[in-house]
C-alpha positions in Angstrom: -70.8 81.5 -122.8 -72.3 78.7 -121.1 -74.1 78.2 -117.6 -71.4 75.7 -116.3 -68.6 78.4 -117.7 -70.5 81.4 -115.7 -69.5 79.4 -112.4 -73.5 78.5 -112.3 -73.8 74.6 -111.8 -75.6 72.5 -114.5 -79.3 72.4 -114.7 -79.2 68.5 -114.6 -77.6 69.3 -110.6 -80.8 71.0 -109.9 -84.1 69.6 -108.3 -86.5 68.9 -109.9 -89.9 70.2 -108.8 -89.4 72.8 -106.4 -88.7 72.8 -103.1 -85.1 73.6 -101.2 -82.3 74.2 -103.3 -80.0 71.4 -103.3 -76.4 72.1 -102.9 -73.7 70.3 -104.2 -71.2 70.8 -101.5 -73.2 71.2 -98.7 -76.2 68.7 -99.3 -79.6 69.2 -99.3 -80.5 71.7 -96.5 -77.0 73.6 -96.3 -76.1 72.1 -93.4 -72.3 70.7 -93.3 -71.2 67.6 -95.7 -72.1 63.7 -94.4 -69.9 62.4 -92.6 -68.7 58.4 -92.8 -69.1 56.5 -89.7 -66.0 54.2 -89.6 -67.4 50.5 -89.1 -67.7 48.7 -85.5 -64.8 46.6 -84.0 -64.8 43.3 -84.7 -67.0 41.5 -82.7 -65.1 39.1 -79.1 -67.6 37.7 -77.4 -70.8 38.5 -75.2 -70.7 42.2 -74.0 -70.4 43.0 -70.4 -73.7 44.6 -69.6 -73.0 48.3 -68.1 -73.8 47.2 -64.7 -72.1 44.0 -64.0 -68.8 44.9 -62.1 -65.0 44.0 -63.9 -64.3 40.4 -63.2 -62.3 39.8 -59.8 -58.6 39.5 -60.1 -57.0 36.2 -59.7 -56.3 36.5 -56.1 -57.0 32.9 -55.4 -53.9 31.1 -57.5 -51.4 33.9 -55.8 -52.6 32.8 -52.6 -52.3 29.2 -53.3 -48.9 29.7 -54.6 -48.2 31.5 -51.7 -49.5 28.8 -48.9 -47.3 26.3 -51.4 -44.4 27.7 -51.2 -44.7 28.4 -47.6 -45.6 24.6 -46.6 -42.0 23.5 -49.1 -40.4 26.1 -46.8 -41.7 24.4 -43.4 -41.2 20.6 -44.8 -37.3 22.1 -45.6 -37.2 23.6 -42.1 -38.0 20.4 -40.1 -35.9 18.0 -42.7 -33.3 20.5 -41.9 -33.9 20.2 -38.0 -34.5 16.2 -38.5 -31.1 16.3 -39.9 -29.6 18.6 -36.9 -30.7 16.9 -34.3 -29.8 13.4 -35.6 -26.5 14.9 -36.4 -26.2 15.1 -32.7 -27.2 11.4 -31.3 -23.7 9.9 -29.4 -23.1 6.5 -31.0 -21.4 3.2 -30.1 -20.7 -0.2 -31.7 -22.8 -2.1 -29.9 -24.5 -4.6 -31.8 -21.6 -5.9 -33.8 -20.2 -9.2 -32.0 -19.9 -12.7 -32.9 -22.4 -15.6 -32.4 -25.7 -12.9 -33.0 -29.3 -14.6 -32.8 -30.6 -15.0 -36.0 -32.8 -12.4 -37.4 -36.6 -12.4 -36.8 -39.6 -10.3 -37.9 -40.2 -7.5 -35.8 -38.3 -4.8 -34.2 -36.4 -5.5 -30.9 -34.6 -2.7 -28.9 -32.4 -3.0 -25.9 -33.2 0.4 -23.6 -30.2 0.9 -20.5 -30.4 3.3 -18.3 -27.2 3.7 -17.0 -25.6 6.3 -14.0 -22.8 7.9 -16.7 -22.3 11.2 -14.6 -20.8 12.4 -18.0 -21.4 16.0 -18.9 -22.3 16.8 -14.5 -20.8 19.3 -12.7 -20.5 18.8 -9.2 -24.0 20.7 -8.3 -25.5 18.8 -10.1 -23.5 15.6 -9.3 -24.8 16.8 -5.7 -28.9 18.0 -7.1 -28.7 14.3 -8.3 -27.0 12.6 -5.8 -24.9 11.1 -8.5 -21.8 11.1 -6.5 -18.1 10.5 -7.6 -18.4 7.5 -8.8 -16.2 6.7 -12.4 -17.3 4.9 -15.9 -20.8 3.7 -16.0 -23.1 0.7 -14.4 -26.4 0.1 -15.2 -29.4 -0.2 -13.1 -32.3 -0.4 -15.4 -32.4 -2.5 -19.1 -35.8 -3.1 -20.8 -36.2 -5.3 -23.8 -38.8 -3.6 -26.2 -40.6 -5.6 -29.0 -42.5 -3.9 -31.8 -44.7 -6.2 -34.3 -44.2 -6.2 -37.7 -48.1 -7.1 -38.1 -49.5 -4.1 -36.1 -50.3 -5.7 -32.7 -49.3 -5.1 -29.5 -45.9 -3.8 -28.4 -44.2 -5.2 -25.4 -42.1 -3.6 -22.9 -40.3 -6.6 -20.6 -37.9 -5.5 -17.7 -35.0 -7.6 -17.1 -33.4 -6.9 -13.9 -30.2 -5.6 -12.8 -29.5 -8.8 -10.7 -31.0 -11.7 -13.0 -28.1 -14.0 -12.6 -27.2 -14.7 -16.0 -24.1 -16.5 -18.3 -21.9 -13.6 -19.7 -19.5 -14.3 -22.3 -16.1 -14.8 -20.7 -17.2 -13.8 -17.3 -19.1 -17.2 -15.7 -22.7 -16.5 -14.2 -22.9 -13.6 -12.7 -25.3 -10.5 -12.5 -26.6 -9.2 -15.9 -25.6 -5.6 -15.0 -21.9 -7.1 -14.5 -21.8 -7.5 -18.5 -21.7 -3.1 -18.7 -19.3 -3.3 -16.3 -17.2 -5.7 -18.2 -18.0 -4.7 -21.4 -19.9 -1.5 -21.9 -22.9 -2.0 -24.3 -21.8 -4.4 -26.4 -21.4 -7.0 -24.3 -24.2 -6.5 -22.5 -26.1 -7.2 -26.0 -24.4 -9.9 -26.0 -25.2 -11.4 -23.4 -28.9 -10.4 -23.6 -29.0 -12.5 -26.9 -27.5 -15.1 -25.5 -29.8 -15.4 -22.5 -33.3 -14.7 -24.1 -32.3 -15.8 -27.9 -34.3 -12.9 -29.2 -32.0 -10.9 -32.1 -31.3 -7.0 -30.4 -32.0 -4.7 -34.0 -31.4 -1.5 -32.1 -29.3 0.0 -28.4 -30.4 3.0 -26.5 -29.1 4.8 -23.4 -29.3 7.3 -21.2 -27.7 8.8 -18.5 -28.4 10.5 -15.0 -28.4 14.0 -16.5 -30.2 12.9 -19.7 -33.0 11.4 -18.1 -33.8 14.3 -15.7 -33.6 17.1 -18.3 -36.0 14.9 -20.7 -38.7 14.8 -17.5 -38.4 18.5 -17.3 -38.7 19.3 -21.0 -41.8 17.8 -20.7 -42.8 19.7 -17.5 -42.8 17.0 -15.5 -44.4 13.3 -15.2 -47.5 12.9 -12.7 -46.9 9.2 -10.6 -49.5 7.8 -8.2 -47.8 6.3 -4.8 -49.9 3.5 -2.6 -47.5 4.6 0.4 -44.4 7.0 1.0 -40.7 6.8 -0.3 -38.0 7.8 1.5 -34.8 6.5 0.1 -31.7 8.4 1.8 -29.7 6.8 -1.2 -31.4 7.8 -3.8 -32.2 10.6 -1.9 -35.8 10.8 -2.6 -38.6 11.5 -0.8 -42.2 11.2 -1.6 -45.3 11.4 -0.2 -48.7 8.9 -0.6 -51.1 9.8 -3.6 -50.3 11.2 -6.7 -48.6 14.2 -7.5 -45.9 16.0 -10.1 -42.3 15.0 -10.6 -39.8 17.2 -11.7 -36.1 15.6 -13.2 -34.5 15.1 -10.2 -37.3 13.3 -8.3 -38.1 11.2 -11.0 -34.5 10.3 -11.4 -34.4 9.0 -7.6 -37.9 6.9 -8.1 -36.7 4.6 -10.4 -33.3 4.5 -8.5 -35.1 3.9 -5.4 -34.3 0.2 -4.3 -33.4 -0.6 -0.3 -36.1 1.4 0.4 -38.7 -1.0 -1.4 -40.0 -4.4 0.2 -39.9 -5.6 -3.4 -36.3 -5.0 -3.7 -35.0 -5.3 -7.0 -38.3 -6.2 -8.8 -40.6 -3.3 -7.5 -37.9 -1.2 -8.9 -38.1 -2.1 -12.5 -42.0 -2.2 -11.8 -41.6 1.3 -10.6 -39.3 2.2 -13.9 -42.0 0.8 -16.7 -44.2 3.1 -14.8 -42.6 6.2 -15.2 -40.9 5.8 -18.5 -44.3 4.9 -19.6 -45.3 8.1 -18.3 -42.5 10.0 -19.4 -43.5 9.1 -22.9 -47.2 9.5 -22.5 -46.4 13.1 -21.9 -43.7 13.7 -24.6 -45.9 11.7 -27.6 -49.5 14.0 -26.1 -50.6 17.0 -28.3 -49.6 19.4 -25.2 -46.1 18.8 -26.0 -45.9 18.3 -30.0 -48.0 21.3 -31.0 -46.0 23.2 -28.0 -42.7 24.3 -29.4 -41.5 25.4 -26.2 -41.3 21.7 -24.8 -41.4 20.2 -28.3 -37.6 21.6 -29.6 -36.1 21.2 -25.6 -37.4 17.7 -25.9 -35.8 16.8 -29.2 -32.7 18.5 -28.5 -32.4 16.9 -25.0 -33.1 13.7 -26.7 -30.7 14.0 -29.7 -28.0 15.1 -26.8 -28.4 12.5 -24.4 -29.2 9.4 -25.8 -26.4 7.1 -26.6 -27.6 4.7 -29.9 -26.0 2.3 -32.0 -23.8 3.4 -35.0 -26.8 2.6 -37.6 -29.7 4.2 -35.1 -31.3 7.4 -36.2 -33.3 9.7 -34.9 -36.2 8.3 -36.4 -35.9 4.9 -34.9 -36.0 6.4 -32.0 -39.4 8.6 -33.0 -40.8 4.7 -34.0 -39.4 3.4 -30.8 -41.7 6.6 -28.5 -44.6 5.5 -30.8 -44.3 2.2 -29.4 -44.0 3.1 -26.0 -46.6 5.4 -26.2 -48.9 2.9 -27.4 -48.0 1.2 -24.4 -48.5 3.7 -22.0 -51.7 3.8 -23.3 -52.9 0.6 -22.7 -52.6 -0.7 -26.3 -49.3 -2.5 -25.9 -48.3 -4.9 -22.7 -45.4 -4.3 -19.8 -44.5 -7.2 -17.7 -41.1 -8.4 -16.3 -39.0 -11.8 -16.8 -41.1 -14.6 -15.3 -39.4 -14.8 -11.5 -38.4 -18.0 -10.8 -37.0 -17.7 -6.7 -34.3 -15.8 -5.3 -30.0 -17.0 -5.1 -27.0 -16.3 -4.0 -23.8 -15.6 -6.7 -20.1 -16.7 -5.6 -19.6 -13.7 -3.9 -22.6 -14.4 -1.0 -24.7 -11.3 -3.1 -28.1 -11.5 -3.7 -29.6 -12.9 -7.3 -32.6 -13.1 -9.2 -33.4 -16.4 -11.0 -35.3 -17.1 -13.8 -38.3 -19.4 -14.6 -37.0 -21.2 -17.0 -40.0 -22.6 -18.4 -41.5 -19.3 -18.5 -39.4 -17.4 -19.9 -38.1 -19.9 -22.9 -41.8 -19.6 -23.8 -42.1 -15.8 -23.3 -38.8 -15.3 -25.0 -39.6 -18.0 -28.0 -42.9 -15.8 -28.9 -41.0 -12.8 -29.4 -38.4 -14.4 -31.3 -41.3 -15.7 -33.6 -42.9 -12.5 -33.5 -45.8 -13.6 -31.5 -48.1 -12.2 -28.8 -46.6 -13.3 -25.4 -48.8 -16.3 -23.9 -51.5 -14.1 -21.4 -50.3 -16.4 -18.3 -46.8 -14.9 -18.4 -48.4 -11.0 -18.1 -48.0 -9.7 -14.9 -50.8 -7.5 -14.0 
């Protein structure tokens, strides 16, 4: 029998030499069989040292997503309220009549101020002293030209008693064409008598005006001397002081008691209105959405515009204004010729005629009005 058969291994498995037997099965030393060490991942890249800490999560794109969506949100919300409140405006047809003035560059806007008691109950008929009165007159009308180059805006009263052509009426008072004709006459008639082309109407009421002062908390006015005007009943002490609706309502209604009659009082109306917007265009009142939202709903409420106005004509209209408030625009009144009397014995106001064909003619041609017509 051989070695191999007597469950002895071969001699050639042996060492040679001496030394530790060497076993088959369990290698050299008896110890347990080698083991295979399965081969390293594929290598991806530099490896993060043990220290280092894990990369920072992308935080900053979720935020940004975040802030964008919220800012599409906002831009909806106003477009939304731009809409609302526009929705609201009261219009009229009052720039659509035959023989218009041809077209010119520039903006034009014919502002009224009228003494519609619409919408009053009797308090505040009485808070106002708005009285009884039917329909609507008007006691204020501004002509408001805005550049198409960028310069100066101009804000030119025209008053109530200029004695004037109207369409189908004779010469008479300019504030007879709104009682003849509501607006559009009294566009009309405008056109006619300054040959400047009207591109947008606005007007406002009593109420209207007073609730817009007191959205804006109130307009501050400097007085040289007192007013006390029982029919406008307002009454006023000398220096300046704070306005609230109602007594700025009776300042620029103020008239028999003023030595300049009919002319301080549209003197006295720039100044306010200019004031009113000063305060409704300042950063107090657009970053304050407590007078920011009454002001553009009181706005969008009370202002009667023309059936293609908008509520962002009138936003570029307060622009203007406000530039003019500022000092960065001009405010004057029609050159005053000397005073007349109409058919009916009543006083009139009578243009310079030289004066104001050449005031008129520069803002017809989009020009700056000639510096000797600006009434300081």
């Amino acid at each position: 029998m051989s070695d191999w058969s007597a469950g002895q291994p071969p001699r050639s498995r042996r060492p040679q030499g001496g030394g530790d037997r060497y076993d088959y099965y369990r290698g050299a030393r008896g110890g347990p069989p080698p083991q295979r060490r399965p081969p390293p991942p594929p290598h991806r890249g530099p490896r993060r040292p043990v220290d280092e800490p894990p990369p920072p999560r992308r935080t900053k794109k979720r935020w940004g997503r975040r802030i964008g969506i919220a800012l599409a949100v906002l831009v909806l919300l106003l477009a939304a309220l731009v809409i609302y409140f526009d929705s609201t405006l009261q219009r009229t047809n009052a720039l659509s009549f035959d023989g218009q003035a041809p077209d010119s560059e520039g903006t034009n806007w014919l502002l009224v101020g009228s003494d519609s008691r619409e919408g009053l109950d009797q308090a505040q008929r009485e808070q106002l002293s708005a009285g009884d009165a039917a329909g609507r007159r008007t006691d204020t009308m501004m002509l408001v030209h805005i550049p198409s180059s960028g310069g100066q805006p101009a804000m030119i009263s025209l008053p109530r008693d200029s004695y004037v052509s109207i369409p189908g009426h004779g010469r008479t008072k300019l504030n007879s064409a709104f009682s003849f004709g509501g607006p559009q006459l009294l566009a009309q008639t405008v056109e006619q008598a300054t040959g400047v082309h009207i591109d947008h109407y606005a007007e406002i009421g009593f109420g209207g005006f007073s609730d817009l002062v007191d959205a804006v908390g109130g307009v501050e006015m400097c007085l040289d001397q007192p007013m006390n005007d029982d029919m406008a009943n307002v009454h006023l002490p000398p220096g300046c002081q704070e306005l609230d609706g109602p007594q700025a309502l009776g300042f620029v209604r103020a008239r028999y008691s003023l030595k300049g009659g009919d002319l301080e009082r549209a003197e006295n109306q720039r100044k306010l209105l200019g004031a009113l917007v000063h305060k409704a265009t300042s950063p107090a009142t657009l970053v304050n959405p407590f007078r920011l939202f009454p002001l553009a709903s009181g706005a969008s409420k009370t202002f009667l515009v023309n059936d293609d106005d908008h509520l962002w004509h009138l936003a570029s209209l307060a622009l203007a204004m406000g530039d003019i408030s500022g000092g960065q625009g001009v405010t004057t009144s029609v050159p005053f010729g000397r005073f007349g009397q109409d058919s009916d014995g009543g006083s009139v106001i009578i243009w310079d005629k030289d004066g104001a064909s050449r005031m008129f003619e520069a803002i017809a041609k989009d020009q700056p009005i000639p510096p000797d017509l600006l009434k300081k």
